[in-house]
C-alpha positions in Angstrom: 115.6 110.5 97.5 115.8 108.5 94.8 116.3 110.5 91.9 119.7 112.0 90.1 119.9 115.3 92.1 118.1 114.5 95.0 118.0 112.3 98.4 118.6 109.2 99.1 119.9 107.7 102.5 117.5 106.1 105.2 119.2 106.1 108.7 121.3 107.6 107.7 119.1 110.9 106.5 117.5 109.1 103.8 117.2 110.5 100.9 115.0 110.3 97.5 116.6 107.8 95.4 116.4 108.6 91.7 116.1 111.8 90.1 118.9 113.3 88.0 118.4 117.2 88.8 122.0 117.1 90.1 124.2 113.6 89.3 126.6 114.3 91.5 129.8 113.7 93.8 128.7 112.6 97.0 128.3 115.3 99.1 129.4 114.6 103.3 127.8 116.0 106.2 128.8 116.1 109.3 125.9 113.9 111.2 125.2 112.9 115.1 125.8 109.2 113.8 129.3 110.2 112.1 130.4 111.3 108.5 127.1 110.7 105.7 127.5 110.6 102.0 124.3 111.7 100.1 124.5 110.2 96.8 122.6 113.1 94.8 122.5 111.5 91.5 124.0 108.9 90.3 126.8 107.6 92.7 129.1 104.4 91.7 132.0 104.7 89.8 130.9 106.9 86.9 130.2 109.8 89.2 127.8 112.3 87.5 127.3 116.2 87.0 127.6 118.3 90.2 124.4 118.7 91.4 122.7 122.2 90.3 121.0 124.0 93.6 122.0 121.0 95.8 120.1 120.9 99.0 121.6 122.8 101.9 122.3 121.0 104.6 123.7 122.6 107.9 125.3 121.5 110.9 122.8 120.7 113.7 124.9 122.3 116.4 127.2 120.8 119.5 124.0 119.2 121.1 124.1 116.6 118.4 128.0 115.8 119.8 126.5 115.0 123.1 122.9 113.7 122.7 121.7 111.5 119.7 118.2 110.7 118.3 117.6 107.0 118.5 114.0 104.6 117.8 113.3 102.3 120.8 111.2 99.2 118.9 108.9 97.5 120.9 107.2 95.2 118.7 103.4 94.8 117.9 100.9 96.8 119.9 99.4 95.4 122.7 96.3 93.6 122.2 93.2 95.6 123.4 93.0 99.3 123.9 96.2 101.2 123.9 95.5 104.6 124.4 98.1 105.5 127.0 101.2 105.1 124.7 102.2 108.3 125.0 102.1 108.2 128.8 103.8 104.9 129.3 106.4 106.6 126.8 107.0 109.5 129.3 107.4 106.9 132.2 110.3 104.7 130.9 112.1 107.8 129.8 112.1 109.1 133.3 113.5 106.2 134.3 116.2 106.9 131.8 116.9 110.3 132.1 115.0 111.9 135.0 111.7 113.3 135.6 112.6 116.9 134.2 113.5 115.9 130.7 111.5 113.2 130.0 109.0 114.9 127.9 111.2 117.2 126.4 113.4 114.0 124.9 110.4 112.2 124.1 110.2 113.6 120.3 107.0 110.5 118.8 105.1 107.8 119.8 104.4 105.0 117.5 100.7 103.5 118.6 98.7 102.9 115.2 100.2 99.9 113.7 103.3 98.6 115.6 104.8 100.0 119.1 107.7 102.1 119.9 108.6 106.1 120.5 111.7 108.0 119.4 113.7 109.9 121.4 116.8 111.8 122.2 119.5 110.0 124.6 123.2 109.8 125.1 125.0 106.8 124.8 124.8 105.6 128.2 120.9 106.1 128.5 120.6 104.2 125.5 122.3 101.3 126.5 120.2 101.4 130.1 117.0 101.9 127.9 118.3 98.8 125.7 117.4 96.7 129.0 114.2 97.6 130.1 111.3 95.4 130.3 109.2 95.2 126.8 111.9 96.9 124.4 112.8 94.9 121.6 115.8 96.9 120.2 117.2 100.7 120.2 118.8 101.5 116.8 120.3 105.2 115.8 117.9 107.6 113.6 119.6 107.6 110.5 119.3 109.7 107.6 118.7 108.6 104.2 117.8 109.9 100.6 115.6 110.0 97.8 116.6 107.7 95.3 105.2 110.6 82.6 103.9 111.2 79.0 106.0 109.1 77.3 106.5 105.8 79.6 103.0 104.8 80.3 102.2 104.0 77.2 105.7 103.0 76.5 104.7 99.9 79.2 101.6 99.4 77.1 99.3 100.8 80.1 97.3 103.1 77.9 94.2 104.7 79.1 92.9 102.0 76.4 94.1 99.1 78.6 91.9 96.7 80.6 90.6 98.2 83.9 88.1 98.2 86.8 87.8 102.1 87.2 85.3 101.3 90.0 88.0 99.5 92.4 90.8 101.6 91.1 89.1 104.8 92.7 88.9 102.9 95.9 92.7 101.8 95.7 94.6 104.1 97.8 99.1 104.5 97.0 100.6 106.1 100.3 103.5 108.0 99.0 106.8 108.0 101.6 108.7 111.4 100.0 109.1 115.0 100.1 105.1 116.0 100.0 102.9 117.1 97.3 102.0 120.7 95.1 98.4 119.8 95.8 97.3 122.4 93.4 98.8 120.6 90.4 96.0 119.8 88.0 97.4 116.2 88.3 96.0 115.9 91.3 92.0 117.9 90.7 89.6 115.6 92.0 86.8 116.7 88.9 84.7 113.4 88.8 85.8 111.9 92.1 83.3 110.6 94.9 84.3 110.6 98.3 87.3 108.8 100.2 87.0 105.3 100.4 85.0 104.0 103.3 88.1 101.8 104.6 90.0 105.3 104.9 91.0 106.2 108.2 93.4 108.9 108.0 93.9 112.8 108.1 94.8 116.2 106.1 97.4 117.6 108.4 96.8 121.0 106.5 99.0 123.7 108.3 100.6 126.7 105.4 97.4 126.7 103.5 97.5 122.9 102.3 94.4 121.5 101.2 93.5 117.6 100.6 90.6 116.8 98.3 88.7 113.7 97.3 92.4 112.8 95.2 94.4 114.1 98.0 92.9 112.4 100.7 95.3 112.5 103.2 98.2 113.9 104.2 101.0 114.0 106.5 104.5 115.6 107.9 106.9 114.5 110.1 110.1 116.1 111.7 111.3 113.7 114.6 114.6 116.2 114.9 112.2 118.8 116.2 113.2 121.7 114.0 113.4 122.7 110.7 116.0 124.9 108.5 115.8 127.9 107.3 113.2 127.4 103.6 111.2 124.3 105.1 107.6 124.5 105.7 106.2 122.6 108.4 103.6 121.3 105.7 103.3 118.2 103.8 103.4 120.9 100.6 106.4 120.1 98.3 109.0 122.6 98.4 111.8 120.1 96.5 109.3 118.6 93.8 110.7 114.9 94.1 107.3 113.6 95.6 105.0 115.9 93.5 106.8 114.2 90.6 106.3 110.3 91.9 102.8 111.0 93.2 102.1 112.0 89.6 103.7 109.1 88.4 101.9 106.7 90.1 98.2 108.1 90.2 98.6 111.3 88.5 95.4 112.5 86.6 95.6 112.6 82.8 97.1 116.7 81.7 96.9 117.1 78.2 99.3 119.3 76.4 102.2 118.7 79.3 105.4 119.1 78.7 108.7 120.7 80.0 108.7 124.3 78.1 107.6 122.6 74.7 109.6 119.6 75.2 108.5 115.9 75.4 104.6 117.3 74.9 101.5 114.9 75.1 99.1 113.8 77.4 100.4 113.3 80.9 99.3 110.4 83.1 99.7 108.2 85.9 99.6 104.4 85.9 96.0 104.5 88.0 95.0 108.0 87.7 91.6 106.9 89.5 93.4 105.7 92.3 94.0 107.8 95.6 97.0 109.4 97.1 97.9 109.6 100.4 100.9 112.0 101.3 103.3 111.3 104.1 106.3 113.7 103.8 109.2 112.3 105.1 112.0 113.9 103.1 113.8 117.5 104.0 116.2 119.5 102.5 119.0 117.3 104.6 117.1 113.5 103.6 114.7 111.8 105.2 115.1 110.3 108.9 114.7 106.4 109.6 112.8 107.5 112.6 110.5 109.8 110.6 110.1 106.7 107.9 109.1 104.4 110.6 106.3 106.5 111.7 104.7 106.9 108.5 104.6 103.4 107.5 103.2 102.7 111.1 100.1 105.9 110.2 100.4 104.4 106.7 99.3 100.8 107.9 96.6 102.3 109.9 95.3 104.9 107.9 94.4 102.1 105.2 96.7 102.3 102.4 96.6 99.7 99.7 100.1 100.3 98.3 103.2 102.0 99.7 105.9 103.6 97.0 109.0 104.8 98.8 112.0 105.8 96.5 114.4 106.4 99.2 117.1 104.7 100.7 120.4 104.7 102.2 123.2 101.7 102.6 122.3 98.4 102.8 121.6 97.2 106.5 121.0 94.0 108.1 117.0 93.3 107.9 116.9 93.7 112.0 118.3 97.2 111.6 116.7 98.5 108.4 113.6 101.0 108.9 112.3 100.3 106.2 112.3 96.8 106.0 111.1 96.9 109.3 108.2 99.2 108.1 107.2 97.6 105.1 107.4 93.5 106.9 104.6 95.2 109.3 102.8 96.3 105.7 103.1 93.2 104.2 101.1 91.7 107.1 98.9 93.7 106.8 98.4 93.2 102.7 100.0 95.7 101.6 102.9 96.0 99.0 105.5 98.5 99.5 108.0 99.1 96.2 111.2 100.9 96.7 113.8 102.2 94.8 116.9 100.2 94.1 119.4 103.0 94.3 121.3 105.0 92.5 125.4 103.6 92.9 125.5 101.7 89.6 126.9 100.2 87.9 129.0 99.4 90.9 128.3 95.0 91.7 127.0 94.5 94.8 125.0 98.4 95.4 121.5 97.5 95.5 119.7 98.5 98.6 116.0 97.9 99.5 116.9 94.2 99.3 114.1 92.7 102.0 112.5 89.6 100.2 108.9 91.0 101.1 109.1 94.4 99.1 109.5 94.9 95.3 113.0 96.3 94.4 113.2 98.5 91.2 115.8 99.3 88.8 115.9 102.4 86.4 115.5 101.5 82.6 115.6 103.8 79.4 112.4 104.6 77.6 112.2 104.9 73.8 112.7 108.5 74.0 116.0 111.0 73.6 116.2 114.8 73.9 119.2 115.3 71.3 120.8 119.1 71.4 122.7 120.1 68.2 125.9 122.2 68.6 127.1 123.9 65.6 131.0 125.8 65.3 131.6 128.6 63.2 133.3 126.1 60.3 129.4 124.9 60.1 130.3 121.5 61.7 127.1 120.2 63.4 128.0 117.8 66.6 125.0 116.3 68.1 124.7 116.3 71.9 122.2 115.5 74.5 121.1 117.9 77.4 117.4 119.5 78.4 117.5 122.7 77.1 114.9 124.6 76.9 116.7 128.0 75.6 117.0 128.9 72.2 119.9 131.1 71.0 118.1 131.7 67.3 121.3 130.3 65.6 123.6 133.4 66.8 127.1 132.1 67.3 128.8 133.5 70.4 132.6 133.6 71.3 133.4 130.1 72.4 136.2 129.6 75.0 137.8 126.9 76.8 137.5 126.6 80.2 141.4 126.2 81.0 142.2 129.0 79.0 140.2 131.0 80.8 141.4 130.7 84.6 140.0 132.4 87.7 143.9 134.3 88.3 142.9 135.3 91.5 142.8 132.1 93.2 145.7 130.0 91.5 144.2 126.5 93.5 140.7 126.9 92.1 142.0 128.9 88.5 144.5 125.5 87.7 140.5 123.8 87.7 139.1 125.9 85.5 139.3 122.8 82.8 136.7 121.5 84.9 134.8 124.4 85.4 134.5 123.8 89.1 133.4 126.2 91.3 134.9 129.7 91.5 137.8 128.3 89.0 136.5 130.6 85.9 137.5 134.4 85.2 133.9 135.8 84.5 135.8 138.6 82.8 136.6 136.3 80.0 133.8 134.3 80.2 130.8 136.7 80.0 128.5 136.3 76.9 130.5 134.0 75.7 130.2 129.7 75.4 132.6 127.9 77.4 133.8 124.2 76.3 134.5 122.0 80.1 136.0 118.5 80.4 133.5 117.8 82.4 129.8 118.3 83.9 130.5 121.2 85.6 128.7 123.4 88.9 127.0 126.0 88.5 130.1 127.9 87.5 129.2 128.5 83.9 126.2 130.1 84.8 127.4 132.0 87.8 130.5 133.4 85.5 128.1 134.7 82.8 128.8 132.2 80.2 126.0 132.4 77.6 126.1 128.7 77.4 128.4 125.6 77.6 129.7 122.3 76.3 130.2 119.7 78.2 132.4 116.8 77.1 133.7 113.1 78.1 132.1 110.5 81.0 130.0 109.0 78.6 126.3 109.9 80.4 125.0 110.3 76.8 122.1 108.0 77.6 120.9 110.2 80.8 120.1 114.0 80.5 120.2 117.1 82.7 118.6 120.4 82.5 121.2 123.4 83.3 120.6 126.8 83.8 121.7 128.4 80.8 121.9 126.5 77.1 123.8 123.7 77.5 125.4 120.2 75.8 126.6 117.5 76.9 128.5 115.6 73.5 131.2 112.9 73.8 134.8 112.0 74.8 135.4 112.2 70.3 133.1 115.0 69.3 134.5 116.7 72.4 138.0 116.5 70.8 136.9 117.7 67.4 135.7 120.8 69.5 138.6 121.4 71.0 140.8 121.2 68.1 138.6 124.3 66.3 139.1 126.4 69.1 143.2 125.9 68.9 143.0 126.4 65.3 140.7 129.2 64.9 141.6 132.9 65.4 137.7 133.4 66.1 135.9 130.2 67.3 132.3 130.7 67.4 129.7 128.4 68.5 126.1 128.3 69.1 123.4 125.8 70.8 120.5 124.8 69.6 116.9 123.9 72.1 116.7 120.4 72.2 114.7 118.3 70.2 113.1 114.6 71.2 114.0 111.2 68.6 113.3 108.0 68.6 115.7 105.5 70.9 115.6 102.4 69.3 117.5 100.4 71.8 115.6 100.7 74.7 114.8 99.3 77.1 118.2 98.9 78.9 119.2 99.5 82.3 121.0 102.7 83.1 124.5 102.9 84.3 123.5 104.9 87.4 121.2 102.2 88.4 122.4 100.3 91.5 123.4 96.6 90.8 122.9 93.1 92.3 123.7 90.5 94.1 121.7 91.3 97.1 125.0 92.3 99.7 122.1 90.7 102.2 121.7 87.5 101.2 123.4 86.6 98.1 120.9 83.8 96.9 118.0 85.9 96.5 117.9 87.9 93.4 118.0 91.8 93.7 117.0 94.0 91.8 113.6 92.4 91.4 112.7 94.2 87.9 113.2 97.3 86.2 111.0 99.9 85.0 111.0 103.3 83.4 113.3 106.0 85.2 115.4 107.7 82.8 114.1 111.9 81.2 110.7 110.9 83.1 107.8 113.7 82.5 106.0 114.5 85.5 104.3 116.8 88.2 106.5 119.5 89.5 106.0 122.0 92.4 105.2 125.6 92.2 108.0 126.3 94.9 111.4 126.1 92.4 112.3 126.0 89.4 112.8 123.0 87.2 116.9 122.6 88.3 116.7 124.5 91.9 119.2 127.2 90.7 118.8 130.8 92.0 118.1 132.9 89.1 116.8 130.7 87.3 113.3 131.7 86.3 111.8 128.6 84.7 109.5 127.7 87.1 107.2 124.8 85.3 104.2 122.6 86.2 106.3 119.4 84.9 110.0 118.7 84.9 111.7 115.9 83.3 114.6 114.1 85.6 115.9 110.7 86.4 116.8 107.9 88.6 115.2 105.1 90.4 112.8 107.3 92.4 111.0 107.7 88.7 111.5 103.9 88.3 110.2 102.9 91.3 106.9 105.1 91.2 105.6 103.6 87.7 106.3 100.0 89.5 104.0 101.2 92.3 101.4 101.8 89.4 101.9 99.0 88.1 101.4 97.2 91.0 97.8 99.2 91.9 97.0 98.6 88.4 97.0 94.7 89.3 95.8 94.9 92.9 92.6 96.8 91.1 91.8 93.7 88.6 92.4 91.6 92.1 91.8 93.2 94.8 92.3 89.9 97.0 95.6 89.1 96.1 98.7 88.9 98.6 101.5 91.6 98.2 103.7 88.7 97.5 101.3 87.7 94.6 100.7 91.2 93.1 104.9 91.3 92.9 105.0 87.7 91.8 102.9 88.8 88.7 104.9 91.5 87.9 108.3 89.4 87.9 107.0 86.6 86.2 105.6 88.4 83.2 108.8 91.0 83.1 110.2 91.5 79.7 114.2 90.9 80.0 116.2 93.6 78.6 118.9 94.5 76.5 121.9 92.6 77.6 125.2 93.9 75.7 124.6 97.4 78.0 124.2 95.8 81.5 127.6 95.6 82.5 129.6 96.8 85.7 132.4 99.1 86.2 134.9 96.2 85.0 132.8 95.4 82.3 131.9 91.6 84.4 127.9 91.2 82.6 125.5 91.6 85.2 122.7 91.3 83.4 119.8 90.2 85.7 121.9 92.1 88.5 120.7 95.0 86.3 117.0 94.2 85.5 116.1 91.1 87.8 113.3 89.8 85.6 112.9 92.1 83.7 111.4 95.2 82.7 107.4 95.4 84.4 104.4 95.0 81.9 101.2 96.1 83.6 98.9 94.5 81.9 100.3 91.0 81.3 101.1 91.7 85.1 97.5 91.5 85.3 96.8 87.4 83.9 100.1 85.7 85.1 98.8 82.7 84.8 100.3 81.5 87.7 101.8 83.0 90.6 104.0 81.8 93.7 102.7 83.2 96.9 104.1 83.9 100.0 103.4 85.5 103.8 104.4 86.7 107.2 105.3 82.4 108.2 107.3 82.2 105.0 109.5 85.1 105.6 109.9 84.0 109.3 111.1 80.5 108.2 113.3 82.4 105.8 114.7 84.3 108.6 115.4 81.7 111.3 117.1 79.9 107.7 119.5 82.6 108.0 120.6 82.3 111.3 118.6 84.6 113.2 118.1 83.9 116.5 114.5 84.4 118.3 116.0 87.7 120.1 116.8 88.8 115.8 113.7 87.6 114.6 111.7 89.5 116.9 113.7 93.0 115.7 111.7 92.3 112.2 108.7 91.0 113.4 108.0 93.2 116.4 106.2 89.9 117.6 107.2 88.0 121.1 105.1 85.2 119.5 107.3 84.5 116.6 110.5 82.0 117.6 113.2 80.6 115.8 113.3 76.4 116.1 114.1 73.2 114.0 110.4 72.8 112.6 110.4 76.4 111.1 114.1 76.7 109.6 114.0 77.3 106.3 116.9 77.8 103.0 116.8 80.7 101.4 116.3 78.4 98.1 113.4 77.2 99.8 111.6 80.6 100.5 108.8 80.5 97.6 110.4 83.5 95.4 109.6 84.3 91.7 113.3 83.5 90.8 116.2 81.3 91.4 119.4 82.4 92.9 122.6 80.6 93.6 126.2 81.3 95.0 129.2 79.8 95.1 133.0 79.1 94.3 134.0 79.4 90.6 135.4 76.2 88.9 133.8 74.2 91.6 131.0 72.0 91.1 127.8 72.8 92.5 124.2 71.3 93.4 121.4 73.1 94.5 117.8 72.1 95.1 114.7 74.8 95.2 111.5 73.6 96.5 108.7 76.2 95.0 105.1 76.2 95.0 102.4 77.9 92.1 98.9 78.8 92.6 96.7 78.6 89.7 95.1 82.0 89.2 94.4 81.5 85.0 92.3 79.0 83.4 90.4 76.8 86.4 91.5 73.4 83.4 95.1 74.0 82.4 98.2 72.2 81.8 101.5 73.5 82.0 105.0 72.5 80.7 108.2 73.8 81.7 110.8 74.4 79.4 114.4 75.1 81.0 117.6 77.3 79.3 120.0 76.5 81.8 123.0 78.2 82.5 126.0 78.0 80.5 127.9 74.5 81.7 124.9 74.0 84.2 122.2 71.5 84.2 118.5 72.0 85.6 116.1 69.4 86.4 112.4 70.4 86.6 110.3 67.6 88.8 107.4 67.1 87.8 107.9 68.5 84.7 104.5 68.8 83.3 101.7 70.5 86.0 97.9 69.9 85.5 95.4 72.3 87.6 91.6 71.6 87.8 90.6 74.6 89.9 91.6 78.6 90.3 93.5 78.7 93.5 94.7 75.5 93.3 98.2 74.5 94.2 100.6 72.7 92.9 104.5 71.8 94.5 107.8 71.6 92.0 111.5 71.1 92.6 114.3 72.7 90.4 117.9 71.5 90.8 120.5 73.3 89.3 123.6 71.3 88.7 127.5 72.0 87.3 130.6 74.1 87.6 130.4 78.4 87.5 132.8 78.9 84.8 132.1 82.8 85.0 131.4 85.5 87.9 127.5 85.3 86.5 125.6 83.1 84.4 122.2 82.9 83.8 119.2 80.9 82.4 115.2 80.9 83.1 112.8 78.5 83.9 109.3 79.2 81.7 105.4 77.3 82.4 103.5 77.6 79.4 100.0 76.7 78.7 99.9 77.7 75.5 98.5 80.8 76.9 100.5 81.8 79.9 104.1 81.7 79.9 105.5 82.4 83.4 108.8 82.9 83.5 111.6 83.1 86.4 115.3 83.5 85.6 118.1 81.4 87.1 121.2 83.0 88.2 124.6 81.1 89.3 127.5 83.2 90.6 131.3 83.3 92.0 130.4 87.2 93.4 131.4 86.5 96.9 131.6 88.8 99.8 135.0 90.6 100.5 135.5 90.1 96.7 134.3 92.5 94.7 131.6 93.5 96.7 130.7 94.4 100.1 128.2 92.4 102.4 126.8 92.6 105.8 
């Protein structure tokens, strides 16, 4: 899903892609399309806490060995009326698999804004419905995951800050996730006037849900036909992931919000005028490619302006990828759709969501830390990070480590009792007492009857968790200090204090869980796109569990703080509504092209990968997002559907690929339409090749005016380390908004390291647009993984 202890695979069941309620070991599950790994929180190399309450996910029973859910694409709708989709569905698959079970295989139809069903076959009938007349392609279903008080204004989109409140309550952000709590008081609709007229969607209200004039629509699907034991058939939140984006992105202003007295303020979205539209697509075992399809295609129709999805699996080929499938149909319609980056940094080469058309996000830091003091017995004070919301009033407890204190009983899991793994503690020794792990542990702590715990070594310091009992997290040396007073005290004692929030004065910087470039796509177009806040994010929470999804644990909260790039991606969805509000006529590729362009770059020295090689713009793209220069660019290089398509056939796609993006018979791959990828009119400049070998490379862009109608603009050029770049013409005068002007940027010399980097900046003394420039020896097969 997107965020670090929740879902986050698409196709593979896709999954919310950023918060940090459980960082944890991938987690397999035994799927119809083989052996998935949910990366709930964090991922890469650095691995991450256990999740707390990870989702449950079950098997789905032998009929899964035999029969497999798969999306049969058919490309645009036909022109003219097309109300028999459903029939002429039922007709091919009786062709397929006999009269009798045509209907009970057929599980959706796809008829609003592109044209296809979903159904259940086996092998064979798939490859028999693969060759019928008017199917374009038949791909698996696969399953994916899920990938503010403080970061708002931390952007410098106050409530204070330019804005058309009259078009932002007609701008409507469809939100791809796990639902909404409608009754959060972020989402009252006090002072709102009805829908939009352009709106042409639907509150699918089953188990008392109720849309309003914020809520205006809102949606489930469940293409695998049945649901586990806990889910609702409702787009109501039962996880909180979605409740929490929604609220990012559009959330009304809550004052005095906060987590149990913690990170307290004024709560807000980026357009809290705008409108939400809810299209749940995310269960408690990830969210369905099949599923994700079908609410882009109701999205697209219903009238969205903006689509936020933080969820996202492994990166696929464009011809195979639901969502880039879904959101090249959005952009040709206008719309934007921003998704989540993932979450397997700092691992080169893990960004997903990489399709040129859509905005991909990485997860930053804000300028905020939740610090939580532990203090011995000797009086030593070691300062650690966590959420905690407990207090234990300064009484020092018994404090134990976990591999003295073994589960006897079972001898496998006891000699893991360091660890404090599951089942590996002896609860007799443990109760009421603080236990010191070398690691983030399970549940274990809590389960045993520990009082609280220390957590030590991994370095996470610059991400928090809440745990279900009083807990710190301190580091590999203040760890050791710990562990030396308990071997040399008769007595240790120890006690934790509630957290407190202080000032961090070194963000913004990417975070390590973040999922790093280059694109494993196409390695000459920069991926991540930008970063933005989604790191201890406050925001919206459901009324269904508490705040870390642990039984027992009582705290159930109106707002939760967690982490990943399904918070990051949500405030760049606002952002991205924010402009679209100030210019409502812009093209998706415009509204994205001001966001890159006027992107702050980030701190550099902490951008790194697992072996320390600097990605730094493999981390943040541009930059980190800033709404409301966003919102003047200056200039801005557009693009549309006939761009990407050159772009395509540029990578070797044949018509028969093509047409499995483009849905269209009418779009063909020949000589007069065969485009670079250095060609394709992108806010940044991306080049690959060999190290120590010298290198030329031409990029052809194009700007359109959309500043002052009389302006000049210079570049200036800090190229690469041992690189040259020539700008031609150097010096650009405009005479009219909209007007257009043509440049070419070669990019010249020898890649004496795996990255290196520059940026290319207009300036007209009051716009200064700038693009980075990337060279790189990060092949394929070396130490990354392409496809």
């Amino acid at each position: 899903m997107g965020y670090l202890n929740s879902v986050e695979n698409l196709g593979q069941v896709a999954n919310p892609i950023g918060s940090n309620r459980n960082l944890g070991s991938n987690n397999v599950i035994p799927s119809a399309l083989g052996v998935l790994t949910l990366s709930s929180g964090g991922g890469g190399d650095k691995g991450g806490p256990a999740r707390f309450g990870q989702m449950g996910v079950q098997p789905m029973g032998s009929m899964v060995a035999t029969f497999q859910t798969y999306i049969v694409y058919m490309g645009d709708l036909p022109k003219g009326d097309f109300s028999g989709a459903i029939s002429l569905h039922t007709s091919m698959m009786e062709q397929v698999v006999g009269g009798s079970k045509a209907s009970e295989s057929l599980l959706h139809s796809y008829q609003r804004s592109f044209h296809g069903f979903v159904a259940k076959m086996t092998e064979e009938e798939m490859k028999k419905m693969s060759g019928m007349e008017g199917v374009v392609s038949v791909f698996p279903n696969e399953q994916m995951i899920p990938h503010t008080t403080r970061s708002w204004d931390f952007l410098g989109l106050t409530q204070q800050a330019p804005r058309a409140p009259a078009i932002e309550s007609d701008i409507i952000v469809g939100m791809l996730d796990t639902g909404v709590w409608p009754e959060s008081e972020s989402f009252s609709d006090e002072g709102f006037g009805p829908p939009p007229s352009n709106w042409k969607g639907i509150c699918q209200s089953p188990q008392n849900f109720t849309c309003n004039k914020k809520i205006i629509g809102a949606r489930y699907y469940r293409s695998q036909g049945f649901f586990y034991p806990g889910e609702i058939p409702s787009p109501r939140d039962t996880e909180g992931h979605g409740t929490h984006t929604a609220s990012t992105v559009a959330g009304l202003e809550v004052r005095e919000a906060s987590l149990v007295g913690l990170a307290a303020g004024t709560a807000s979205g980026g357009v809290p005028s705008a409108r939400i539209a809810v299209y749940k697509i995310c269960w408690s075992n990830g969210c369905s490619s099949a599923d994700i399809l079908a609410a882009f295609d109701d999205a697209i129709a219903d009238g969205v302006d903006i689509i936020s999805l933080s969820v996202g699996g492994g990166p696929q080929n464009y011809f195979s990828d639901s969502i880039a499938i879904g959101a090249f149909h959005a952009m040709t319609k206008g719309i934007l759709t921003s998704n989540s980056a993932g979450n397997s940094g700092p691992t080169a080469g893990t960004v997903t969501n990489v399709s040129p058309w859509s905005l991909t996000v990485a997860a930053s830091t804000i300028d905020r830390r939740f610090v939580t003091n532990v203090e011995l017995g000797n009086s030593e004070v070691f300062e650690g990070v966590s959420i905690n919301t407990f207090t234990l009033s300064k009484i020092l407890y018994p404090l134990v480590y976990g591999g003295n204190v073994p589960n006897k009983t079972n001898p496998s899991l006891g000699s893991q009792s360091r660890y404090c793994i599951s089942g590996s503690l002896n609860s007799t020794l443990v109760k009421g007492k603080i236990v010191l792990c070398d690691q983030f542990g399970t549940t274990e702590q809590y389960e045993a009857g520990a009082i609280g715990t220390i957590m030590q070594g991994g370095d996470y310091e610059d991400v928090v968790w809440s745990f279900p009992l009083s807990a710190s997290y301190v580091d590999s040396s203040d760890g050791a200090a710990i562990s030396l007073y308990i071997n040399t005290t008769s007595e240790p004692m120890a006690t934790i204090d509630k957290s407190i929030t202080t000032k961090d004065e070194s963000a913004p910087y990417v975070v390590w869980f973040s999922s790093r470039g280059p694109n494993p796509i196409t390695l000459d177009i920069l991926k991540p796109d930008l970063t933005a806040p989604g790191v201890d994010i406050l925001a919206a929470w459901t009324g269904a569990t508490s705040i870390t999804g642990v039984p027992g644990d009582e705290r159930f909260a109106p707002f939760n703080i967690i982490s990943g790039t399904s918070m990051s991606c949500p405030h760049a969805s606002g952002a991205a509504a924010y402009v679209k509000s100030l210019h409502p006529t812009w093209s998706p590729a415009a509204i994205k092209s001001a966001l890159m362009t006027t992107a702050t770059p980030t701190n550099t020295t902490q951008n790194t990968d697992t072996t320390q090689t600097a990605l730094a713009e493999f981390a943040y793209g541009s930059g980190q997002i800033d709404p409301v220069q966003a919102a003047n660019p200056g200039l801005v290089y557009d693009a549309g559907e006939y761009d990407y398509v050159k772009f395509l056939c540029g990578q070797g796609y044949t018509t028969r690929l093509l047409q499995l993006v483009t849905g269209s018979s009418n779009t063909t791959c020949s000589a007069s339409n065969n485009g670079t990828v250095w060609d394709l009119n992108y806010p940044s400049f991306s080049l690959s090749g060999p190290a120590n070998v010298s290198v030329t490379q031409v990029f052809h862009r194009t700007v359109t005016n959309v500043g002052s109608p009389v302006s000049t603009y210079t570049s200036t050029v800090f190229p690469p380390p041992s690189m040259s770049v020539d700008v031609e013409p150097p010096v650009m005068k405009f005479t009219a908004l909209g007007q257009k002007q043509t440049f070419v940027l070669t990019v010249s010399g020898v890649a004496t390291a795996d990255v290196m980097s520059g940026f290319l900046i207009w300036d007209d003394g009051v716009h200064q647009v700038r693009s980075p420039i990337v060279a790189h020896s990060l092949s394929c097969g070396q130490i990354i993984q392409c496809r």
